[in-house]
TORKOL-4160 file (C-alpha; in steps of 0.2 Angstrom, whole numbers, padded with zeros to 4 digits, m for minus):
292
<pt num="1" X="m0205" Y="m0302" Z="m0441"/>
<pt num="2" X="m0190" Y="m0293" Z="m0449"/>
<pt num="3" X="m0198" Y="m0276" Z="m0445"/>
<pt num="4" X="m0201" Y="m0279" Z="m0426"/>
<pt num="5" X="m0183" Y="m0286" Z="m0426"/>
<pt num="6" X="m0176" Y="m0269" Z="m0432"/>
<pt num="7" X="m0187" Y="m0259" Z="m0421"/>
<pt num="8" X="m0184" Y="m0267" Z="m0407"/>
<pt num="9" X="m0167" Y="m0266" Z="m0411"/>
<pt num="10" X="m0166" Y="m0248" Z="m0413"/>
<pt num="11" X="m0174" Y="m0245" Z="m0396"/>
<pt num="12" X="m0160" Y="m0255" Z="m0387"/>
<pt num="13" X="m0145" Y="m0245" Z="m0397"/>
<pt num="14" X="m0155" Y="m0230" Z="m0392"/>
<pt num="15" X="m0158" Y="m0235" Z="m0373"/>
<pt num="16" X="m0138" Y="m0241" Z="m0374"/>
<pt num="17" X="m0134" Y="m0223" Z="m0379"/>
<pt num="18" X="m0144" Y="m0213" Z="m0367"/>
<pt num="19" X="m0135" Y="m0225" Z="m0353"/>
<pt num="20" X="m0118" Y="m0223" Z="m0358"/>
<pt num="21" X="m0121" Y="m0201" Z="m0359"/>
<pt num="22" X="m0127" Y="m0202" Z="m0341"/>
<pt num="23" X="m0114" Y="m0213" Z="m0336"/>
<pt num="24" X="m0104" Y="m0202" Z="m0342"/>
<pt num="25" X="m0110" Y="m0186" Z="m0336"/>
<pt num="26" X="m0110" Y="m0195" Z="m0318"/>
<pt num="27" X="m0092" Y="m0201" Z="m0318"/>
<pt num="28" X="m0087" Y="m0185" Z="m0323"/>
<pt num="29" X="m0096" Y="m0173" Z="m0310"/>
<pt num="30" X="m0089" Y="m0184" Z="m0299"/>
<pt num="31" X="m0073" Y="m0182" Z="m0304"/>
<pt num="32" X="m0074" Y="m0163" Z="m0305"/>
<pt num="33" X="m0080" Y="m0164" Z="m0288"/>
<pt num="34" X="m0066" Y="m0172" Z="m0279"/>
<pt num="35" X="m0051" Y="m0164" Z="m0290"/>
<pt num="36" X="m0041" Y="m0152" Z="m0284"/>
<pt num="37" X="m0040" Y="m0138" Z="m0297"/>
<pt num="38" X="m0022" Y="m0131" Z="m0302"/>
<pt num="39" X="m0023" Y="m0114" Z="m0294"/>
<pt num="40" X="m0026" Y="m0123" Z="m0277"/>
<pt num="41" X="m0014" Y="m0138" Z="m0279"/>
<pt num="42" X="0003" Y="m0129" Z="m0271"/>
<pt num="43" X="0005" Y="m0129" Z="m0251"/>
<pt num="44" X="0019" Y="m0118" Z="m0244"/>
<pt num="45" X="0026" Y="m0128" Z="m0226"/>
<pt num="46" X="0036" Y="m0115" Z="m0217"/>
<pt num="47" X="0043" Y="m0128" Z="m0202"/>
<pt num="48" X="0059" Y="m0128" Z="m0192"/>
<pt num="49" X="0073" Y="m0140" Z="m0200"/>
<pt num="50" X="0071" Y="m0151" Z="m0186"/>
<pt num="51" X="0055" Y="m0158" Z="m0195"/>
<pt num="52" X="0065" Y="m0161" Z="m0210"/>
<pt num="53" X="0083" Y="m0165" Z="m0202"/>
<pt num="54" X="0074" Y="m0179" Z="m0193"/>
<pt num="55" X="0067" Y="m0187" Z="m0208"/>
<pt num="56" X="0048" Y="m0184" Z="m0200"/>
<pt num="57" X="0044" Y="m0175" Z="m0215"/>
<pt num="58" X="0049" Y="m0188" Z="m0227"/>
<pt num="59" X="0038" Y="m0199" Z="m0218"/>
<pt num="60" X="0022" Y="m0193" Z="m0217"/>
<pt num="61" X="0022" Y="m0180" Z="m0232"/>
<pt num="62" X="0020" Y="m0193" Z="m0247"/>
<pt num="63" X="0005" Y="m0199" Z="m0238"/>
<pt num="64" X="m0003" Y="m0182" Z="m0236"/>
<pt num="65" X="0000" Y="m0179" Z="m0254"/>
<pt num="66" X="m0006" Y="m0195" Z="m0260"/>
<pt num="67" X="m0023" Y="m0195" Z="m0248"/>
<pt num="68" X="m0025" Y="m0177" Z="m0254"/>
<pt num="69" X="m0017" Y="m0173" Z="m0270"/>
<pt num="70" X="m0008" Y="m0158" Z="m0263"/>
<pt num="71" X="0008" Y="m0156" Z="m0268"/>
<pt num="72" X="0019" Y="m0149" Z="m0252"/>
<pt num="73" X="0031" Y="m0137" Z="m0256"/>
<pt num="74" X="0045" Y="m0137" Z="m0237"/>
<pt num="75" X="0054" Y="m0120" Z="m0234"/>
<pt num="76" X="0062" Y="m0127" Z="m0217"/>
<pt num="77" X="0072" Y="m0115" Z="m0209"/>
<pt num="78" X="0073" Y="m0108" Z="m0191"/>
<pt num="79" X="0056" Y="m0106" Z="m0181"/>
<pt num="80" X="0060" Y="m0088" Z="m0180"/>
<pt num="81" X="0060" Y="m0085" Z="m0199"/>
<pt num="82" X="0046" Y="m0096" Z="m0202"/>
<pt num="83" X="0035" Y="m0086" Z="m0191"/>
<pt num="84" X="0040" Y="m0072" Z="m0200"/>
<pt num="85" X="0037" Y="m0079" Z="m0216"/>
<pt num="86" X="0017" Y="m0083" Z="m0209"/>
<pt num="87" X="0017" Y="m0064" Z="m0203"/>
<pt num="88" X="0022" Y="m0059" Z="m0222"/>
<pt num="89" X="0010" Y="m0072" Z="m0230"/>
<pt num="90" X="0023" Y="m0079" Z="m0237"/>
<pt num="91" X="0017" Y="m0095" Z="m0232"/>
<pt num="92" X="0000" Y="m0107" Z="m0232"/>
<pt num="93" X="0003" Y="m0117" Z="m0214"/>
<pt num="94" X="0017" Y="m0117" Z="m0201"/>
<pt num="95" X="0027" Y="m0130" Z="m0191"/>
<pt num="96" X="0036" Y="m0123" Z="m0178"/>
<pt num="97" X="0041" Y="m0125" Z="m0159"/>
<pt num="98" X="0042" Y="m0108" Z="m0150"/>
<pt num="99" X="0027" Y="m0108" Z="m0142"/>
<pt num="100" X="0030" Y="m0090" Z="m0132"/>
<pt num="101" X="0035" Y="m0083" Z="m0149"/>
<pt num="102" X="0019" Y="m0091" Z="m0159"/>
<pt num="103" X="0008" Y="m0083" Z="m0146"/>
<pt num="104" X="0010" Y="m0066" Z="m0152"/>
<pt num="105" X="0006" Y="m0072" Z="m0169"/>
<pt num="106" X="m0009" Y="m0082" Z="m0162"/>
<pt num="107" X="m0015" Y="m0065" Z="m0153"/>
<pt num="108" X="m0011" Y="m0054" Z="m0168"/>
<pt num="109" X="m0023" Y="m0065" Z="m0177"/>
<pt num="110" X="m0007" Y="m0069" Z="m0189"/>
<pt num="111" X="m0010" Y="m0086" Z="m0186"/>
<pt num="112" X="m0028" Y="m0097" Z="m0184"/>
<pt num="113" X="m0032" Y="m0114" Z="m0181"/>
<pt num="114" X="m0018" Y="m0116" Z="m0170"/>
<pt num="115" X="m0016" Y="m0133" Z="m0165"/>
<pt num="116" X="m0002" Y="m0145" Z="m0154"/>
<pt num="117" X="0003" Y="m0157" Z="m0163"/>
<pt num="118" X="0017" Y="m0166" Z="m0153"/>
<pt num="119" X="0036" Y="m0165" Z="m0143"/>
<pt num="120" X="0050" Y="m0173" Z="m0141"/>
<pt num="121" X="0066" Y="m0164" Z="m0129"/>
<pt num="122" X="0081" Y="m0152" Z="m0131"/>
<pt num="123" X="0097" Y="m0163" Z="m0127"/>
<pt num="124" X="0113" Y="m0156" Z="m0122"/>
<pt num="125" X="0127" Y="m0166" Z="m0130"/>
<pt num="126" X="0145" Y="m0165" Z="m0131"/>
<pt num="127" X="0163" Y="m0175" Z="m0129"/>
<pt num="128" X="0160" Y="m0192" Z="m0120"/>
<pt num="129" X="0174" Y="m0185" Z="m0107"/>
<pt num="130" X="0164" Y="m0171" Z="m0105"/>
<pt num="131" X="0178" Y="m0159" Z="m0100"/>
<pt num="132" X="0163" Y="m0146" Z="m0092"/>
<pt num="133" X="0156" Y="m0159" Z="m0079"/>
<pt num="134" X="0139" Y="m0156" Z="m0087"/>
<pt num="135" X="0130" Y="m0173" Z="m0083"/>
<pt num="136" X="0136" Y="m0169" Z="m0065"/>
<pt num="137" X="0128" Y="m0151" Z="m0062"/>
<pt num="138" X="0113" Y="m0149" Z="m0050"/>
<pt num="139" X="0101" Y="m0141" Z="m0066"/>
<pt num="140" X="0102" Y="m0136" Z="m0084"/>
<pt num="141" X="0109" Y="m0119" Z="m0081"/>
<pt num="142" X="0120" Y="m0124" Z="m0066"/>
<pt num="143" X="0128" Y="m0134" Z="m0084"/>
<pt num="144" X="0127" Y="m0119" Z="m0094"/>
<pt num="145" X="0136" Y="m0110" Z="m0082"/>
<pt num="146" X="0148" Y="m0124" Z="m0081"/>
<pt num="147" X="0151" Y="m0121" Z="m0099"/>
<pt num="148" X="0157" Y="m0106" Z="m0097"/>
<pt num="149" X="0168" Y="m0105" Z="m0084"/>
<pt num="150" X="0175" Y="m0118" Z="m0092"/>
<pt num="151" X="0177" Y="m0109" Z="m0107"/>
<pt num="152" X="0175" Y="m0126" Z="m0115"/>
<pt num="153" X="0170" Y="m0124" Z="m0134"/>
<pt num="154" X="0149" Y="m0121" Z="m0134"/>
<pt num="155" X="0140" Y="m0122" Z="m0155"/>
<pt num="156" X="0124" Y="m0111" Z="m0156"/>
<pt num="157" X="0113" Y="m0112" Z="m0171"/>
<pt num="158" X="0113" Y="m0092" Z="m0171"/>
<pt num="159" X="0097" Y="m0093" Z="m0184"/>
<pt num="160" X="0084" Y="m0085" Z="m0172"/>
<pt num="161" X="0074" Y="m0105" Z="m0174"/>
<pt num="162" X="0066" Y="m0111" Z="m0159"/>
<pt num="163" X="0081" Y="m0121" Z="m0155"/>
<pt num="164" X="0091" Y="m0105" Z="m0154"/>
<pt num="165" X="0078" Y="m0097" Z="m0143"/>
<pt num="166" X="0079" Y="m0111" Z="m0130"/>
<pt num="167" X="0097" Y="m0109" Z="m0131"/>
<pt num="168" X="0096" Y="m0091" Z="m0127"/>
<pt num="169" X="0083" Y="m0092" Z="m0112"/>
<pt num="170" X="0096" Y="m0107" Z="m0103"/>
<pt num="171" X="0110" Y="m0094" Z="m0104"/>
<pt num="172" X="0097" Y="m0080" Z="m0097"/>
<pt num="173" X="0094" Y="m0091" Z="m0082"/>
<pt num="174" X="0111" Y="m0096" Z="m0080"/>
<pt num="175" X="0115" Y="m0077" Z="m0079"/>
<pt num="176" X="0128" Y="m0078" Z="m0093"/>
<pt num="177" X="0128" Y="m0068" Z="m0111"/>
<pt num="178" X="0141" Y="m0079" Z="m0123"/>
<pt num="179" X="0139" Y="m0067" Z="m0138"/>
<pt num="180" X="0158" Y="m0063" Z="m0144"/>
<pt num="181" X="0166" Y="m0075" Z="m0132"/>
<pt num="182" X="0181" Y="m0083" Z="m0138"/>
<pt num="183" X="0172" Y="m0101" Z="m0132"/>
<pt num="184" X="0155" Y="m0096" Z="m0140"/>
<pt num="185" X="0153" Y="m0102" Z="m0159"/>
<pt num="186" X="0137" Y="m0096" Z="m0170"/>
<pt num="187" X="0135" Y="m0108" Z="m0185"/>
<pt num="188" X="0120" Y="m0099" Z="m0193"/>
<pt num="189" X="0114" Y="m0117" Z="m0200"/>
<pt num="190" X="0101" Y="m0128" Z="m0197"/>
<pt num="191" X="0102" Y="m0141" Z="m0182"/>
<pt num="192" X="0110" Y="m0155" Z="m0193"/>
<pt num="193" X="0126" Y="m0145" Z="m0199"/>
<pt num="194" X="0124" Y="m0137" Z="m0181"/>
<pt num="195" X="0130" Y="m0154" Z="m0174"/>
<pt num="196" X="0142" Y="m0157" Z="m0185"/>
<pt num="197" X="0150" Y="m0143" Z="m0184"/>
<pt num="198" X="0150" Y="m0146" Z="m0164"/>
<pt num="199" X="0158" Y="m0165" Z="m0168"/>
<pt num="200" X="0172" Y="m0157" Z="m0175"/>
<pt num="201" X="0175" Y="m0142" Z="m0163"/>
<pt num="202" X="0174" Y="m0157" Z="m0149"/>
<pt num="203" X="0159" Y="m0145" Z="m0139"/>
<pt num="204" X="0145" Y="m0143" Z="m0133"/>
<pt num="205" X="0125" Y="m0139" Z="m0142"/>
<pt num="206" X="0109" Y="m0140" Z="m0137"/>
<pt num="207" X="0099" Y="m0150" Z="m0150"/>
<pt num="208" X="0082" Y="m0160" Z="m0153"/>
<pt num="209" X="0083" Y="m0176" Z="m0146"/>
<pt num="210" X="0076" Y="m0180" Z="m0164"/>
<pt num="211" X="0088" Y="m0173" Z="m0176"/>
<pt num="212" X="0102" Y="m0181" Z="m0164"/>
<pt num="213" X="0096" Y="m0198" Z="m0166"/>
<pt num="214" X="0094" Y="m0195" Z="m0184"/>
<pt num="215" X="0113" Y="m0191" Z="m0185"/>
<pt num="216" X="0120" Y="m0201" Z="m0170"/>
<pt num="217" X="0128" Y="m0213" Z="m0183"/>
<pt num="218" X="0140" Y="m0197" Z="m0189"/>
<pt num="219" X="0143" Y="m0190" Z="m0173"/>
<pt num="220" X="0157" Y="m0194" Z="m0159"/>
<pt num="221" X="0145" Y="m0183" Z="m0148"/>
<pt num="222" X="0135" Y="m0191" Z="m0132"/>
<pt num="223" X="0121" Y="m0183" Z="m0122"/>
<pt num="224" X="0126" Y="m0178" Z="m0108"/>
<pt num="225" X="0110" Y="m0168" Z="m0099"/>
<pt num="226" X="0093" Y="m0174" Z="m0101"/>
<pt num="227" X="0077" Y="m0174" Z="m0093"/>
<pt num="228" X="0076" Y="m0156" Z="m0086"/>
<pt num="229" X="0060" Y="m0148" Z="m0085"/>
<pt num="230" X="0064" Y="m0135" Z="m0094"/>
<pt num="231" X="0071" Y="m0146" Z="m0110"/>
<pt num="232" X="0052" Y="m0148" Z="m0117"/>
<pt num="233" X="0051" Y="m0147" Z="m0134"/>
<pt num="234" X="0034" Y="m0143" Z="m0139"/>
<pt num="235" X="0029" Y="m0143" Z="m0158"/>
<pt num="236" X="0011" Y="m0133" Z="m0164"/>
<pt num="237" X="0005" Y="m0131" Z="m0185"/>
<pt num="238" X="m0006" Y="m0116" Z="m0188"/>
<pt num="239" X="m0013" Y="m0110" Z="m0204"/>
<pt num="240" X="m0008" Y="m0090" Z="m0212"/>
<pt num="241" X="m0024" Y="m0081" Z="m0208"/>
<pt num="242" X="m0029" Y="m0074" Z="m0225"/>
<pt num="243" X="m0040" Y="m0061" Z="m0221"/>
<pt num="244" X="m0022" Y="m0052" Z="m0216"/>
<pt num="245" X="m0015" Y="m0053" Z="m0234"/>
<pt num="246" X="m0031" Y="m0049" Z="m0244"/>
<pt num="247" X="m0016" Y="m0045" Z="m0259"/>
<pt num="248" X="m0009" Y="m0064" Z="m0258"/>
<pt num="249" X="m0014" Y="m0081" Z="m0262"/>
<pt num="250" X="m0015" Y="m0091" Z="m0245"/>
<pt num="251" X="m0021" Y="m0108" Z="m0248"/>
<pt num="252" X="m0033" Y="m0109" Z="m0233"/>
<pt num="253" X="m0040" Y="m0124" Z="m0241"/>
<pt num="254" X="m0024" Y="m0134" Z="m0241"/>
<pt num="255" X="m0017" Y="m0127" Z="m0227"/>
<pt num="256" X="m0032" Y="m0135" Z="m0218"/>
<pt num="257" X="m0031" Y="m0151" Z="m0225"/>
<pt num="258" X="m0013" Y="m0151" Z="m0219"/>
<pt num="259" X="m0018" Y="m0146" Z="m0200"/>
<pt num="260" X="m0033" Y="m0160" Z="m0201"/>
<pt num="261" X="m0021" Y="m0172" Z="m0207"/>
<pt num="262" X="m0007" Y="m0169" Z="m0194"/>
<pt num="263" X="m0021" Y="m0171" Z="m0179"/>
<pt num="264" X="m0029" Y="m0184" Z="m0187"/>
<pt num="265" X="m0029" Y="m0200" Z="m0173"/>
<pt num="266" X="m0020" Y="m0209" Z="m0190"/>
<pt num="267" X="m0008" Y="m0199" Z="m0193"/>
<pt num="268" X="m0002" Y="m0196" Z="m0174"/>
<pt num="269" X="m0001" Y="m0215" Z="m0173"/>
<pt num="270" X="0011" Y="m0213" Z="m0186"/>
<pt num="271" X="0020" Y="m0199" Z="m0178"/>
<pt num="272" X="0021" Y="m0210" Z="m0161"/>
<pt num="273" X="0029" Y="m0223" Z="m0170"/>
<pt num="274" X="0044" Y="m0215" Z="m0181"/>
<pt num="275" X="0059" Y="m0218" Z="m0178"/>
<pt num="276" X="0056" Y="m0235" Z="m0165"/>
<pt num="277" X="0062" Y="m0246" Z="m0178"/>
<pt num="278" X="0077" Y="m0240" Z="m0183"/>
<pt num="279" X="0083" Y="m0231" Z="m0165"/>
<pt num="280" X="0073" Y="m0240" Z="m0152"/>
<pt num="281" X="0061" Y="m0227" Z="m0148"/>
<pt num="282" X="0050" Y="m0214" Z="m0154"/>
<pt num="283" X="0059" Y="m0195" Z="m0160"/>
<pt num="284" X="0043" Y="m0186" Z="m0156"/>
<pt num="285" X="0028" Y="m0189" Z="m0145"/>
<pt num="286" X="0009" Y="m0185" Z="m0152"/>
<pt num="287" X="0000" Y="m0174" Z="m0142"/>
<pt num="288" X="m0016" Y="m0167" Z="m0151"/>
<pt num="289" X="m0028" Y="m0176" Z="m0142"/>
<pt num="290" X="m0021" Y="m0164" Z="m0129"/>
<pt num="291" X="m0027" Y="m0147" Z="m0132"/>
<pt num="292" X="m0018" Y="m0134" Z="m0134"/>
């Protein structure tokens, strides 16, 4: 009896052992499988600083990292130089809103995976008095030009961002260059310093209908023009085509995951709502189930 006993006993620590080795093995493969490796983990964001002056960033970037397990690493700066930063691989994914200037990217084959992802509007905002008549003029550039003969004090961000470039398209129209007038101020900042700077020269700057909201609480300035067709703000990601810089480490991988994150239906819920509690609507707009 005591010898069954032990045999039977042996066969159960033995059976134990060979469950607890393949357990193992099965937890562990599966861990490997779903783990980011450390080479991969890093994804370089080149975006405008209207993604990050807003505070949209800060919203929906801890919950693309803890999904994922990427780690975002944000270089916000002006549309124009992040462009260039995805033309130098210098960067994994893009956020920007020049759509003219993203095409040549696009067509260059810079860029792939070029979705939309949402828009809010360019405001013009300035004094409350509003010394150039701007809310009264029949267009946006019938304002600009009001502006100017004016000569009422205009802010431009100066920094080649897609801000910057709308900016410079409304004077085209308006048949006005301001470079060196004594009334045109180039701050060379991002769009939150931008309107400060414009609060306490009392004048005029086109911004983001986001970033304003963001900042409305530090500000003495008001919209005053709104609503034009041509004050679209339309915002696309894209991923750094790595086949350009076969030198470089592009993080296609994460770069993807980002785009797939941002279009996700989830995630443009998320985009739809920001900002509603806290200022009464939206500061952008999802638009990926659009198209491009």
């Amino acid at each position: 009896m005591a010898r069954i006993s032990k045999k039977f006993l042996m066969i159960l620590l033995y059976s134990i052992l060979l469950f607890s080795l393949f357990s193992l093995n099965g937890c562990t493969g599966s861990k490997t499988s779903e783990k980011i490796s450390p080479g991969n983990r890093d994804v370089i964001l080149a975006t405008t600083t209207s993604t990050q002056d807003s505070g949209l960033l800060d919203y929906l970037l801890p919950i693309f990292e803890k999904e994922t397990g990427y780690k975002v690493k944000v270089v916000a700066v002006g549309t124009g130089q992040a462009l260039e930063m995805g033309k130098r691989g210098e960067a994994d994914v893009l956020l920007t809103h020049a759509p003219a200037a993203e095409k040549e990217l696009v067509d260059n084959k810079d860029v792939i995976n070029y979705q939309l992802v949402m828009h809010n509007d360019f405001i013009v905002v300035g004094p409350s008095e509003d010394p150039a008549q701007v809310k009264n003029a029949v267009s946006v550039e019938a304002a600009f030009q009001a502006i100017a003969e004016k000569g009422v004090p205009f802010v431009s961000r100066g920094d080649d961002s897609g801000t910057h470039k709308k900016e410079l398209s409304l004077w085209k129209a308006a048949g006005i260059d301001p470079k060196g007038k004594s009334w045109y101020i180039e701050s060379g900042t991002g769009m939150g310093q931008t309107l400060l700077i414009a609060n306490e020269k009392r004048a005029y700057t086109l911004t983001d209908r986001g970033t304003y909201l963001a900042y409305r609480d530090r500000l003495d300035l008001t919209i005053v023009r709104e609503g034009d067709k041509g004050l679209l703000n339309i915002y696309h990601v894209m991923q750094v085509n790595p086949e350009k810089h076969p030198g470089k480490h592009i993080n296609s991988d994460g770069a993807k995951a980002f785009i797939e994150f941002m279009i996700s239906p989830r995630t443009q819920e998320l985009i739809g709502k920001f900002g509603v509690d806290k200022y009464g609507m939206p500061l952008f707009f999802p638009d990926a189930q659009k198209g491009n």
